[in-house]
C-alpha positions in Angstrom: -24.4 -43.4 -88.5 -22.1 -46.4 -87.7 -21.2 -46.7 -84.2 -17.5 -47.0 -83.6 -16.3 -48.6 -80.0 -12.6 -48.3 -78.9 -11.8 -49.9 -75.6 -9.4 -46.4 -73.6 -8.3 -46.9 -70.1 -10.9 -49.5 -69.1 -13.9 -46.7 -70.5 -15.8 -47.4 -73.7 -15.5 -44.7 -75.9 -17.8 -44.4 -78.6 -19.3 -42.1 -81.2 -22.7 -41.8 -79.2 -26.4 -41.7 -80.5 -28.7 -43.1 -78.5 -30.8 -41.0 -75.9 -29.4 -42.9 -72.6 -26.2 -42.4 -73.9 -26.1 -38.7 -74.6 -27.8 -38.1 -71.5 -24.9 -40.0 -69.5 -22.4 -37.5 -71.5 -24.2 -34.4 -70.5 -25.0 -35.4 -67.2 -20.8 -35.8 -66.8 -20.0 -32.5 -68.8 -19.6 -29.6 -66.8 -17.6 -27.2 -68.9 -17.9 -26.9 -72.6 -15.6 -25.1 -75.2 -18.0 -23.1 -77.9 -16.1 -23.4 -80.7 -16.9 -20.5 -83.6 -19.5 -18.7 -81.3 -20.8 -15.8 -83.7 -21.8 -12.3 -81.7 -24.6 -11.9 -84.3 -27.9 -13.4 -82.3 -29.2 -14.9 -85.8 -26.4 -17.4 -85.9 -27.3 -20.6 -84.5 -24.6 -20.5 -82.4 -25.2 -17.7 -80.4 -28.5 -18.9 -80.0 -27.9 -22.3 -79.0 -25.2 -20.5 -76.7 -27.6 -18.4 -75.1 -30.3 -20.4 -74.4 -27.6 -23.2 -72.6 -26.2 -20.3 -70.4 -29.7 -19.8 -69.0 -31.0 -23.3 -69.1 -28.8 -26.2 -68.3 -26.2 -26.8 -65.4 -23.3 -26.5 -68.6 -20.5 -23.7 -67.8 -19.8 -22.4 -71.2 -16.7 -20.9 -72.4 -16.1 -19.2 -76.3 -13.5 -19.6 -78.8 -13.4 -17.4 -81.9 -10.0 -15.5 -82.9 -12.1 -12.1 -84.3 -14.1 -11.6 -80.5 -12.6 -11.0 -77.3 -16.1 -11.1 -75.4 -19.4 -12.3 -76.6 -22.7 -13.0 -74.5 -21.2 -10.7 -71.6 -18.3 -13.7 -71.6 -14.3 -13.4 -73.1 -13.6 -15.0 -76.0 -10.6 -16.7 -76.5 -8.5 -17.2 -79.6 -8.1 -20.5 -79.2 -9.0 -23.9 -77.1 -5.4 -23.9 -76.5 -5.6 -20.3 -74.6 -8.6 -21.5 -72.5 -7.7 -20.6 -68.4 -9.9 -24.4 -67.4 -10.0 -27.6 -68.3 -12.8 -28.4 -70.8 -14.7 -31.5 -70.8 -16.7 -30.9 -74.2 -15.9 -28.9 -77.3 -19.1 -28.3 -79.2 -18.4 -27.5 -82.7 -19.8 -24.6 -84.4 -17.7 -24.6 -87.5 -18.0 -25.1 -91.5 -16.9 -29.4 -92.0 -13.6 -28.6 -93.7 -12.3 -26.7 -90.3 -13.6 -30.1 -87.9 -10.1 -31.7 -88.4 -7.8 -29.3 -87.0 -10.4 -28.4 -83.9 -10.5 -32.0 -83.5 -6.9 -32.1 -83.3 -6.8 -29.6 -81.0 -9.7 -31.0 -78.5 -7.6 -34.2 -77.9 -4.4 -31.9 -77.8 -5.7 -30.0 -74.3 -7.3 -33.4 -73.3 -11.2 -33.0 -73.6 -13.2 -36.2 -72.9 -15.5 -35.4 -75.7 -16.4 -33.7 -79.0 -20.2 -32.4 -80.6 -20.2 -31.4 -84.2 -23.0 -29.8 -84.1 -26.6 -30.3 -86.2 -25.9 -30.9 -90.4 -22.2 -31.5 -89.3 -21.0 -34.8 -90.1 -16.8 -35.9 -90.4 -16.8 -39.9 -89.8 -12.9 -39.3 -90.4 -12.3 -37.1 -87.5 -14.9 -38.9 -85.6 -12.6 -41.8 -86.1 -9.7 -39.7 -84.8 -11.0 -38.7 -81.5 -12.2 -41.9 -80.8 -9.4 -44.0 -81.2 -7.9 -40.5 -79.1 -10.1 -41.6 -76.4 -12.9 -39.2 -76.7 -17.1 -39.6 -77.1 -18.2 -37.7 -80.3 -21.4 -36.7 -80.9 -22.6 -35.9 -84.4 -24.9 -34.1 -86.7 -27.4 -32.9 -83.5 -28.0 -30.0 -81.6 -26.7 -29.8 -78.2 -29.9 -27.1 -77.2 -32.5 -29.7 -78.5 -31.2 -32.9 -77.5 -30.5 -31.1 -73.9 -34.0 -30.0 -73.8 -35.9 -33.0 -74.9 -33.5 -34.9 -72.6 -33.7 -32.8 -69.8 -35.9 -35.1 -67.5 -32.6 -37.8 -68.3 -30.0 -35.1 -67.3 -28.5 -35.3 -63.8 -25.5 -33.5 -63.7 -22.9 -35.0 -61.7 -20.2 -32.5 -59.2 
């Protein structure tokens, strides 16, 4: 993975992949954007949903069009319809759809972007960072949360 840097507003902004690195982006994200959470608890995820609700500091809110709730949470049809601010959309969605959620992450002004484990779109990655967004790719936010966890110090 090459590793893009894009001077924004004084901030390096960077596709990230070293540990110190997204340990700094967790520690900073509060609220996070599930984008194509599934209500079937085989789907990675809802698992990888689940397990963040009850283990990390992250607020978590969903976006899928077919649910309204899922995980005793709403759904929402859209990032666009989201009632908060979002710092991080996590990306649970097939490669050819990562362009237009992309699109729509920088369009409500998200600070970054995680496409999640066997994900991998260097064009859109290019996109949000020259947008001004850190992009993780092609890892899990569960695992790299839990094996990071002792790095993690989320910030108010």
């Amino acid at each position: 993975m090459i590793i893009r840097f894009t001077e924004y507003d004084g901030d390096m902004r960077k596709v990230i992949t070293s540990d110190n690195e997204i340990a700094k982006l967790l520690s900073r994200t509060k609220r996070v954007a599930v984008v194509g959470i599934s209500d079937k608890q085989d789907r990675p995820s809802n698992g990888v949903s689940r397990w963040l609700l009850s283990h990390s500091h992250l607020d978590l809110y969903f976006v899928n069009p077919a649910l309204t709730t899922v995980l005793g949470k709403p759904c929402y049809p859209s990032l666009k319809d989201l009632p908060v601010d979002i710092d991080m959309v996590d990306i649970f969605r097939k490669v050819s759809d990562i362009p237009a959620v992309v699109d729509e992450a920088i369009e409500i002004g998200a600070q970054s972007i995680w496409i999640q484990l066997g994900l991998v779109d260097e064009i859109s990655a290019e996109r949000a960072v020259a947008a001004g967004l850190d992009i993780v790719m092609d890892l899990c936010i569960k695992v790299e949360y839990e094996r990071l966890k002792g790095l993690i110090s989320p910030q108010e």
